[in-house]
N, C-alpha and C positions, 0 to 999 in steps of 0.2 A: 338695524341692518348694518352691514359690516360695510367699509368701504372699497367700492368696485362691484358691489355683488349687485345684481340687475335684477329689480324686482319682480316680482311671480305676480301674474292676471288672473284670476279669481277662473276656473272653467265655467260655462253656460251650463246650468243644467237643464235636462229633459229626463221626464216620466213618462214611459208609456208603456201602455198595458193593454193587453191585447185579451181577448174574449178566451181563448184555449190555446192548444200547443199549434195549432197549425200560424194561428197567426203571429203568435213568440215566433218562429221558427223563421217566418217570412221576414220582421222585422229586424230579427241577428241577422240574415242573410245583409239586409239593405246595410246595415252599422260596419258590418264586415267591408261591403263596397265603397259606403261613407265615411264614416267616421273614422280617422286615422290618427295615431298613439302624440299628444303635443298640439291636436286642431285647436282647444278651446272650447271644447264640448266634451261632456259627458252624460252618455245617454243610458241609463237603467231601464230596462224590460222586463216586466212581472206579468204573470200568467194571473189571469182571474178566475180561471175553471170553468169557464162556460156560466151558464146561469140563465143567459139572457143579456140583451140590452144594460137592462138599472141594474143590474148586478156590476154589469164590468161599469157603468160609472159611476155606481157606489162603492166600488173597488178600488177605481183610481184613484178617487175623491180621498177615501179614506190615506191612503199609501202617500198621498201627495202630502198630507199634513204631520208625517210621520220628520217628513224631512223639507227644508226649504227647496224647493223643484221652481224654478224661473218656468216652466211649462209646463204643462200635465196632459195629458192626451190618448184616447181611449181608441184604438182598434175593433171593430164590434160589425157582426152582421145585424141586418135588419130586420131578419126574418123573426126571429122571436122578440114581443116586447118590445120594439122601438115605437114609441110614442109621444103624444107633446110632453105627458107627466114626464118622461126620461130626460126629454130635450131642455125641459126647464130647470130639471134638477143637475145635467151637468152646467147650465148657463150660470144658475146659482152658486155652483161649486168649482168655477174656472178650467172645467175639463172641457178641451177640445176633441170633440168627435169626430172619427174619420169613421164615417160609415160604406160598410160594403155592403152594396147593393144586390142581391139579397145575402148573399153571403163574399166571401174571399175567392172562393172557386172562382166566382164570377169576374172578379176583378183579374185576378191571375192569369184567368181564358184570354183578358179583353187587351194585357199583357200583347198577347201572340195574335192580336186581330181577328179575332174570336168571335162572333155576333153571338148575347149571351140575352139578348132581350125577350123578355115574354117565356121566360124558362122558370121552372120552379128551382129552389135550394138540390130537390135529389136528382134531378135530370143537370143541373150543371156539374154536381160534384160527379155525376156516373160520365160526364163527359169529360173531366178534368182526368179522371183517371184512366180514361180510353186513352187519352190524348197524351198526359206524360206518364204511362206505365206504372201511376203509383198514384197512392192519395195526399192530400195537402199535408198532410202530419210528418208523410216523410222528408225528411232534413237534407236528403240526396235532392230530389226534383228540385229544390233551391238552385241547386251549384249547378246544376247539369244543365236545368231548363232554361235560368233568371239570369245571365251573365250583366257586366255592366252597362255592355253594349244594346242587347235586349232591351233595360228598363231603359236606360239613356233615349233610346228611341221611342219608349211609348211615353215617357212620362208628361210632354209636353200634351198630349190628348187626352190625359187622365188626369184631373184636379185632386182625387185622392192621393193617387203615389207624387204627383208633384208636391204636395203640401207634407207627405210623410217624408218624403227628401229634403225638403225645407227644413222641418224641425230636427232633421239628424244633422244638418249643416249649422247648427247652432240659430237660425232666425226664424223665432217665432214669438 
């Protein structure tokens, strides 16, 4: 190192990975609001394609070994395939799971004080869509619906998106 030059701190990394494009799309929205260019994090988000549950944590599982990830963290509905076999095999493989309950729709509704309980996966997404004019995929309903102020205020009631803000803030 040359003298006077003031050493560089290593960034925190985070991995996560999200079940399909709706929920990629939710988590850039949050990185957008979070993470800012010099924080000391950097956070990579990879699409799994759906699949199910053990897909997206044998997905992240695998992506996290490609590279040394300080986190690894999976995004995933619950409704297809969530089970103990799944639950063991991210515990096995140091993937932290944020599970939506049964899906994202849900979590999204519960966003805007929504009561989403005792609703299947297609009555929450036909009501997600009633409600912001669009379905979770699209990348608009983020910025229009999600502002900072919105999640700010729900995230303290919701252990999911408080933990998913955690891990963009570098502690996890």
């Amino acid at each position: 190192m040359k003298p006077g030059q003031v050493p560089r701190k290593t960034a925190r990394t985070v991995l996560l990975a999200g079940e399909g494009d709706s929920e990629v799309l939710f988590m850039q929205h949050l990185k957008r609001l979070y993470v800012q260019r010099g924080s000391g994090v950097a956070v990579t988000i990879k699409n799994a394609r759906g699949k199910g549950a053990g897909h997206v944590v044998d997905f992240a599982s695998r992506h996290s070994r490609n590279a040394a990830f300080d986190v690894t963290a999976a995004l995933l509905d619950t409704d297809t395939d969530w089970n103990d076999k799944v639950r063991t095999m991210a515990r096995k493989a140091k993937v932290q799971v944020l599970a939506c309950e049964p899906c994202l729709e849900a979590v999204l509704l519960q966003v805007h004080d929504v009561r989403v309980h005792e609703r299947t996966t297609a009555e929450l997404k036909r009501m997600f869509a009633a409600r912001f004019g669009s379905v979770a995929s699209d990348e608009v309903v983020y910025a229009k619906h999600f502002s900072m102020l919105q999640v700010e205020a729900a995230h303290p009631r919701m252990p999911l998106l408080a933990e998913l803000i955690r891990l963009l803030n570098g502690q996890g």
